[in-house]
N, C-alpha and C positions, 0 to 999 in steps of 0.2 A: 446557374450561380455556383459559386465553388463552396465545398462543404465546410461548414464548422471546423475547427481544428480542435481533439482532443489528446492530452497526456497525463500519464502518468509512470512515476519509477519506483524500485522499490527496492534497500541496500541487502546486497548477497551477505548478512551477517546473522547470525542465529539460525534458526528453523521454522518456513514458515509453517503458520496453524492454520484449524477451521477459521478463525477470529479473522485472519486476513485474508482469508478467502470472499468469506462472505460478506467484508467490511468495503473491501474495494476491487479484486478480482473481478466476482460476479458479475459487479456493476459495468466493468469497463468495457467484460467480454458480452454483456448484453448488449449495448451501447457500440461496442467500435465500428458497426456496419453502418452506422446513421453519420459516421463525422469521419473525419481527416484522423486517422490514428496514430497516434504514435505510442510506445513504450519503451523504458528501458531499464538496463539492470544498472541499479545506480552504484555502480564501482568503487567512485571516487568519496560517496558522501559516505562508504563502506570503511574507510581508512582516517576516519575522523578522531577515530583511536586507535592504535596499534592493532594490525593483524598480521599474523603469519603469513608469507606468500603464498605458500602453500595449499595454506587451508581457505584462504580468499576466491583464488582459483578454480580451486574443486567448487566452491559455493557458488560462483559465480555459472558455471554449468550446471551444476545441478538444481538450481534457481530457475536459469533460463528454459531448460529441460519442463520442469514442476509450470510454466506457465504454459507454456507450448500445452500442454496435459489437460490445463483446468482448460484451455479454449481458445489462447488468443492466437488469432487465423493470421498467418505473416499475405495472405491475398486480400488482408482488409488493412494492417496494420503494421506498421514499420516497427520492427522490432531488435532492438541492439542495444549496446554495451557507452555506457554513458561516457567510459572512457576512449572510445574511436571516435569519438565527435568532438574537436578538440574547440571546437568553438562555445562549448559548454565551460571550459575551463576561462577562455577568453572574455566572454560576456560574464562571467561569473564577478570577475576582476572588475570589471567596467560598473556592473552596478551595485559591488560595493562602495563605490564611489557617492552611489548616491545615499545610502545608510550612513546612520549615526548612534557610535557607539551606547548610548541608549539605549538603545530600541535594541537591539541586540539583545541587552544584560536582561530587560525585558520579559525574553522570548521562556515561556514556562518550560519547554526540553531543555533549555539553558541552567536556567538556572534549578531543575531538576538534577540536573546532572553535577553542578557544581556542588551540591547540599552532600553531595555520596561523595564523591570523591575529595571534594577541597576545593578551594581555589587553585592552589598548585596542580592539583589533579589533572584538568581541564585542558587539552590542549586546543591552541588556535582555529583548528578545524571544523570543531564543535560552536564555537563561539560564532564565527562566517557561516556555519551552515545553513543559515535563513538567505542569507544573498544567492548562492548557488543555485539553492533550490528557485529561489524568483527566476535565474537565468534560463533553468533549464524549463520552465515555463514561457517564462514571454521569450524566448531565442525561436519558437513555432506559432508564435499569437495563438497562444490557448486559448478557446473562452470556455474550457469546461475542463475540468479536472475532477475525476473521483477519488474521494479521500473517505477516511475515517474521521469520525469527529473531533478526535485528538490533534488534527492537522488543520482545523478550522482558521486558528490563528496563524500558519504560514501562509495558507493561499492570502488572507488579510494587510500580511506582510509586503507580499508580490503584489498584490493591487496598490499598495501606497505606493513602493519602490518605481513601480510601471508609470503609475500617473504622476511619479515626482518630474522622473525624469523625462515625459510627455510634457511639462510643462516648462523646465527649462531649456529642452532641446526641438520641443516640435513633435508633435504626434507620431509616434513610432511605433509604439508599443500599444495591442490588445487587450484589455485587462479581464483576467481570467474570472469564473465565478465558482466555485466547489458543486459538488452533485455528492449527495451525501443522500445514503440510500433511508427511508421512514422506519424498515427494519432490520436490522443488524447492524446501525451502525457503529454499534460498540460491543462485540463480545465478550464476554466477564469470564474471569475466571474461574471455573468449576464449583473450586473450592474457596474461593475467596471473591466474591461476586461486586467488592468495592473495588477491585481491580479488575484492567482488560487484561483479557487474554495475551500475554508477549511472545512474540520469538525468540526474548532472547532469557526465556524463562530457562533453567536447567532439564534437560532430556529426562530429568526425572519425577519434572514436575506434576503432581496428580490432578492440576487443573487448569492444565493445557492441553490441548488436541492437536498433535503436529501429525501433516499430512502425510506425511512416510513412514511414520511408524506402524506397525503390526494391529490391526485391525482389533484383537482379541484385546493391548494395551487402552483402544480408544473407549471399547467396551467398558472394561472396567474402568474406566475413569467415568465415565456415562451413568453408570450405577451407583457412584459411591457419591455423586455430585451432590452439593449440597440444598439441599430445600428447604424446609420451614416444619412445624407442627400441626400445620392446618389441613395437611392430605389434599386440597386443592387445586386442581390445575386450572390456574387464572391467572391472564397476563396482567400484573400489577406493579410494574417494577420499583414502585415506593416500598410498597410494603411486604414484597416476594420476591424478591432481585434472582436469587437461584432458576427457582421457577420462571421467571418472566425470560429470563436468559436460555434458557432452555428452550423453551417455545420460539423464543427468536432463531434459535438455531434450528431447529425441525420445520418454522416455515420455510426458511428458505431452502435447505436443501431438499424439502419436497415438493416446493411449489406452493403451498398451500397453505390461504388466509389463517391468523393466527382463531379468528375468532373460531373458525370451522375446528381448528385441532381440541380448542377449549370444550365444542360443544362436544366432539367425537368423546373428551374420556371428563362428562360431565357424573358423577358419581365414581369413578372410577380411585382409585389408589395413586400414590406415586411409581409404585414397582412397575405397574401396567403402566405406562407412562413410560419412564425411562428404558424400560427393554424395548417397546415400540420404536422409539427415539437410538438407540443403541443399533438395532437392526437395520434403519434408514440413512445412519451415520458410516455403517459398517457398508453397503450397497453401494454408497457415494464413495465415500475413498478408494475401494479396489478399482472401480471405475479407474479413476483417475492416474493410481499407482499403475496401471498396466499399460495405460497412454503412458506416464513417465518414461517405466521402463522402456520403451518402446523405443521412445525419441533418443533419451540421453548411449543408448547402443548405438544409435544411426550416424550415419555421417552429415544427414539433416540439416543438425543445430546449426554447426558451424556457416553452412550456405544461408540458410536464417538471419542468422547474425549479420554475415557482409552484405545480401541484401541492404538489412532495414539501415546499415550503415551508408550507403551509400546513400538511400531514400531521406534519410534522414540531414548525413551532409548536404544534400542539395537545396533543403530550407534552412537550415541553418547558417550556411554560408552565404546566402541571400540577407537574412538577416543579418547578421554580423556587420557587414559591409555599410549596411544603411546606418546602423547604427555608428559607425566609424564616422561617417560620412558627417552625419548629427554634428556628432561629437569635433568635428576639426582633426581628426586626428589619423589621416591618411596621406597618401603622394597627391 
């Protein structure tokens, strides 16, 4: 039987952190040995608002480089540039067709972003970005996607959109389901723990953990993180969100049950606690920065890239087709 198909992308804009690592990296590079892989660096849904060419580019390597690094194996998983698959653009178009501007205005990143900037603000790209994303799922019949929780409501999006046009056109489309991990799947802010973790937080933010910065920066931001008055290390994130975030993040880059870490520093202080955590944060990232460095020197990437582009054209233009086909709207 042929495997499962999974995907996910992720836009070359900000810097990624621990938060995204552990929210949907982890997951996918645990997981792509069991399914049909795909990944990609999402380009296109990168320019949703003005960016330098320049600096898109460089991001857009130095992204694909930083994943290659955390683990994703291009001998399990097709890996490429969302803008070489141009069938992505294609289908994107086609099932906005079947969206309705509603559902759009809807969409909480929507209208998150319109509150900051205006109406005016907002350009069209952001507005269509739930349809693209649907395409660039069902265009490989996803049935798994790993997300962060904050992305709950697009794959939900892509499920309506898939089974809309499954019903007036004829079973076509797969309908995906999210894989949302039990822990990490929202890392919080250091210092502000009713916010997640962003990328596109400023380089100098004190409660963000971005994974190419200097080890010694993540430290100190590890130390000064916020906790509570109770000296407790207990996962409770109603009433210890600091603390509970915290622990979420030491199990997983250790491996190990949150209740085990709870018991290990039962009597213990915060201090002991967070330099323990600081030092295991500090092990994990040079790891990883040294794969970076490794790849983004090599001439690697770039074969990488045309690879999974290829791998990736050849379902997707399967796709497409059938789709067309659907739709009436071919020779």
């Amino acid at each position: 039987m042929d495997r499962k198909s999974m995907i996910t992308g992720v836009q070359p804009t900000g810097r990624m952190t621990l938060g995204n690592y552990i929210g949907a990296i982890k997951n996918f590079v645990r997981l792509q040995t069991e399914y049909q892989s795909y990944i990609f660096i999402a380009d296109l849904h990168g320019i949703t608002t003005f960016q330098e060419p320049s600096a898109i580019h460089r991001s857009i390597l130095d992204l694909a480089a930083l994943y290659q690094a955390c683990g994703v194996d291009p001998e399990h998983t097709s890996f490429f540039l969302q803008s070489d698959v141009n069938e992505h653009s294609a289908l994107g178009y086609l099932i906005a067709m079947q969206c309705r501007v509603g559902e759009l205005s809807r969409m909480t990143q929507y209208k998150s972003k319109r509150e900051k900037l205006g109406q005016s603000g907002v350009d069209l790209g952001l507005f269509i970005y739930p349809t693209l994303m649907a395409a660039d799922i069902l265009l490989y019949d996803a049935e798994v996607v790993p997300v962060g929780d904050d992305q709950r409501q697009h794959i939900e999006m892509t499920r309506d959109l898939g089974e809309r046009f499954n019903k007036r056109y004829g079973d076509t489309f797969k309908l995906p389901d999210y894989y949302i991990p039990k822990v990490g799947a929202r890392i919080l802010n250091l210092q502000n723990p009713a916010e997640k973790m962003s990328k596109s937080a400023p380089p100098d933010d004190k409660g963000t953990i971005f994974m190419l910065d200097d080890v010694a920066v993540t430290r100190k931001k590890i130390m000064s993180a916020v906790t509570d008055s109770e000296s407790r290390v207990a996962f409770d994130p109603a009433n210890k969100p600091g603390v509970s975030n915290l622990l979420s993040i030491y199990s997983v880059i250790e491996d190990i049950p949150i209740a085990e870490i709870e018991g290990r520093y039962e009597g213990a202080n915060y201090g002991a606690f967070k330099r323990d955590l600081a030092d295991a944060a500090e092990r994990f990232i040079l790891a990883i920065q040294a794969r970076y460095n490794d790849v983004r020197q090599s001439e690697k990437l770039d074969q990488i890239l045309e690879q999974g582009r290829i791998n990736a054209q050849v379902k997707a233009a399967e796709k497409l087709e059938a789709v067309r086909r659907r739709m009436g709207i071919y020779r």
